[in-house]
N, C-alpha and C positions, 0 to 999 in steps of 0.2 A: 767341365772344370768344377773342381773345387771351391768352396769359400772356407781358408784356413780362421782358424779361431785365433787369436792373438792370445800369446803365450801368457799367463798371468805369474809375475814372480813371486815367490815366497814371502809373506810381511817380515819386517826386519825384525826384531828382537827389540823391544822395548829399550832404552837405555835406563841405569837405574838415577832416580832424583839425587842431585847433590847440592848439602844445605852448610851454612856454617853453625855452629853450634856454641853459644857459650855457657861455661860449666864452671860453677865453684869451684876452687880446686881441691877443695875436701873432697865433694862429690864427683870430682873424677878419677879421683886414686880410689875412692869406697866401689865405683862400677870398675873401674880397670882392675881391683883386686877381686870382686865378681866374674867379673869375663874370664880372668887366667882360671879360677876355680872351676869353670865349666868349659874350659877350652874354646873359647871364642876370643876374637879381636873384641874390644870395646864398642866400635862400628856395630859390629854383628849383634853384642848385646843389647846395645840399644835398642838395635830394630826388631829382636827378637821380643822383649816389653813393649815395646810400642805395639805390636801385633796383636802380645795378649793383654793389654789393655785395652785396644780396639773390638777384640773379640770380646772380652767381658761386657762392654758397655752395647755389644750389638751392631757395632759400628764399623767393625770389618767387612770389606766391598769381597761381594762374593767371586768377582774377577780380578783380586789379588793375589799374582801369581806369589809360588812357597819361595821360600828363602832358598838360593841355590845353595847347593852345597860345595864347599869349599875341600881342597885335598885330593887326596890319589883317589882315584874309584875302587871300588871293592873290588878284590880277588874273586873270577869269574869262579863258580863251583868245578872242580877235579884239575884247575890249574893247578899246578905245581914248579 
C-alpha cells in the first residue's frame, strides 16, 4: 500500500484592502478630472500615486502584487 499525500489547494487570491477615504471636494473633482484624463476610475488613480510615491520614497514592498488590469483582454495575435 500506498501512503497518499494529501492534496494541497491553491492559496486564494488575496482580497484587495478596503479603506474610507475623506477628500476635500476641490481635491476630488482636481483627481477625478485626472483619472478621466488618463482613463482610470478615481479608485485606480489613487492607488496608482499611492504606488509611485511608495516607490519613489523606497517603500514599495517588493511582494506588492501590480495593479490588475481592468477591461476586455487583448485581441489574441491573427484573431480576427
Amino acid at each position: 500500500m500506498t501512503e497518499e499525500t494529501p492534496r494541497r489547494r491553491p492559496p486564494k487570491p488575496q482580497q484587495r484592502k478596503q479603506m474610507l477615504l475623506r477628500l476635500d471636494p476641490a481635491v476630488h473633482d482636481a483627481l477625478a478630472r485626472w483619472a478621466s484624463d488618463e482613463l482610470r476610475s478615481a479608485n485606480a488613480q489613487i492607488e496608482f500615486l499611492l504606488r509611485r510615491a511608495l516607490a519613489e520614497a523606497g517603500r514599495l514592498p517588493g511582494g506588492a502584487a501590480p495593479i490588475p488590469r481592468r477591461g476586455r483582454p487583448p485581441k489574441a495575435p491573427g484573431a480576427e
